[in-house]
C-alpha positions in Angstrom: 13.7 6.9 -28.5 11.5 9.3 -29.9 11.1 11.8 -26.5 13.7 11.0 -24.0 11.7 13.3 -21.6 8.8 11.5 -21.6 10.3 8.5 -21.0 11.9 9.8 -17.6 9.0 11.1 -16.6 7.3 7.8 -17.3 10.3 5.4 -15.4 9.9 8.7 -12.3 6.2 7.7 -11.6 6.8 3.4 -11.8 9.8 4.0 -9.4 7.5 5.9 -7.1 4.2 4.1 -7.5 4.1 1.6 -4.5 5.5 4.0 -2.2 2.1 6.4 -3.0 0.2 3.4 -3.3 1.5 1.6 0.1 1.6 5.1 2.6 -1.3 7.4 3.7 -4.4 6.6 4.7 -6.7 6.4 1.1 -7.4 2.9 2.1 -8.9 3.7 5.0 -12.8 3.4 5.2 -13.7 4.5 8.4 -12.1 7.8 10.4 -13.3 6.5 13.7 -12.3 3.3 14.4 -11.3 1.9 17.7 -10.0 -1.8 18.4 -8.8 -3.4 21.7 -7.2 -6.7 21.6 -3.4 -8.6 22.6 -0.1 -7.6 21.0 1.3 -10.6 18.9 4.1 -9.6 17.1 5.7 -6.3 16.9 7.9 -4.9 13.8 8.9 -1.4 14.8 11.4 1.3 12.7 11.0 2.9 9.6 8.9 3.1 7.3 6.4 2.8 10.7 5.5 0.6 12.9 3.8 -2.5 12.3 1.6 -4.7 15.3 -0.2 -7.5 15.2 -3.0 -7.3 17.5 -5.3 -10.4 18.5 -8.9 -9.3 18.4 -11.3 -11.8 19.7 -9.5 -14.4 17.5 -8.8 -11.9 15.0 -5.5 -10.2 13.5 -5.6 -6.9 13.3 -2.7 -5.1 11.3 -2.1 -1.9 12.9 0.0 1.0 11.6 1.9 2.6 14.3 3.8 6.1 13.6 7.6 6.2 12.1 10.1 6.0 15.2 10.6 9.8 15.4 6.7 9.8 15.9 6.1 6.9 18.2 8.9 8.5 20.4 7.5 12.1 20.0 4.0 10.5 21.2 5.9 8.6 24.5 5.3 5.1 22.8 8.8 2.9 23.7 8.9 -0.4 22.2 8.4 -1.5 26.0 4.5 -0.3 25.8 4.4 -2.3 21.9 5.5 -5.3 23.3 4.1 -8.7 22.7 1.5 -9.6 25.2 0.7 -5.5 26.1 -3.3 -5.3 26.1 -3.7 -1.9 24.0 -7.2 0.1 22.4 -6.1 2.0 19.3 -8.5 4.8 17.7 -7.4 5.5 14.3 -8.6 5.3 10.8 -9.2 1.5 9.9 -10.8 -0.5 7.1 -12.4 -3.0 9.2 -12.9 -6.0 6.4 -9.2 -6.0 5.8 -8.8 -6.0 9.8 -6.6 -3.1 9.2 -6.3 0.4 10.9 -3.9 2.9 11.4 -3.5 4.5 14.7 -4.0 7.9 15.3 -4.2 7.5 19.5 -3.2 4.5 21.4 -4.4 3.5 24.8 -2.5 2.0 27.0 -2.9 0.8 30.9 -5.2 3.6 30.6 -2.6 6.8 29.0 -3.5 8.2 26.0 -0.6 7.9 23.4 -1.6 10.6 20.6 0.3 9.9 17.3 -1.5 12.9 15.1 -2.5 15.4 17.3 -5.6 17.5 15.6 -6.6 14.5 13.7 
């Protein structure tokens, strides 16, 4: 081993990779997005949320906040439950059927998950 430091600086940026690669919101390809549809399936805890959202036929993928978030917003895992008819405004990338939601609408209360975004 010629430079040991490299070499930990090399094995520091694969360990983090597909946590950059997998959070934030560079996949994202529109800011303004807004989808309404039927809760399927709900996954919620850390990393974030996850909710399957029926569409017209279509499964949407939708990025809710970490808990500490979702409960900071008001959203209980009562109002992500399966069958819960729910809007979400967020940043999306629409031919993945993906978005993650920056405001949620539900039985007509705004849930806001990034406030000043």
């Amino acid at each position: 081993m010629r430079n040991p430091l490299k070499y930990l600086l090399l094995l520091a940026t694969l360990a983090t990779a597909p946590a950059v690669a997998h959070h934030g919101w560079a996949w994202a390809t529109e800011d303004d997005y807004s989808v309404t549809g039927s809760i399927t399936e709900a996954r919620l805890g850390n990393p974030h949320g996850e909710l399957t959202l029926d569409v017209d036929g279509t499964a949407w993928n939708v990025e809710v906040g970490q808990p500490w978030r979702n409960d900071r917003a008001g959203l209980t895992a009562e109002l992500l439950s399966e069958g819960r008819t729910i809007t979400v405004h967020g940043a999306a990338a629409p031919e993945d059927a993906r978005i993650k939601a920056v405001r949620v609408v539900i039985d007509g209360e705004d849930y806001v998950l990034y406030p000043g975004r």
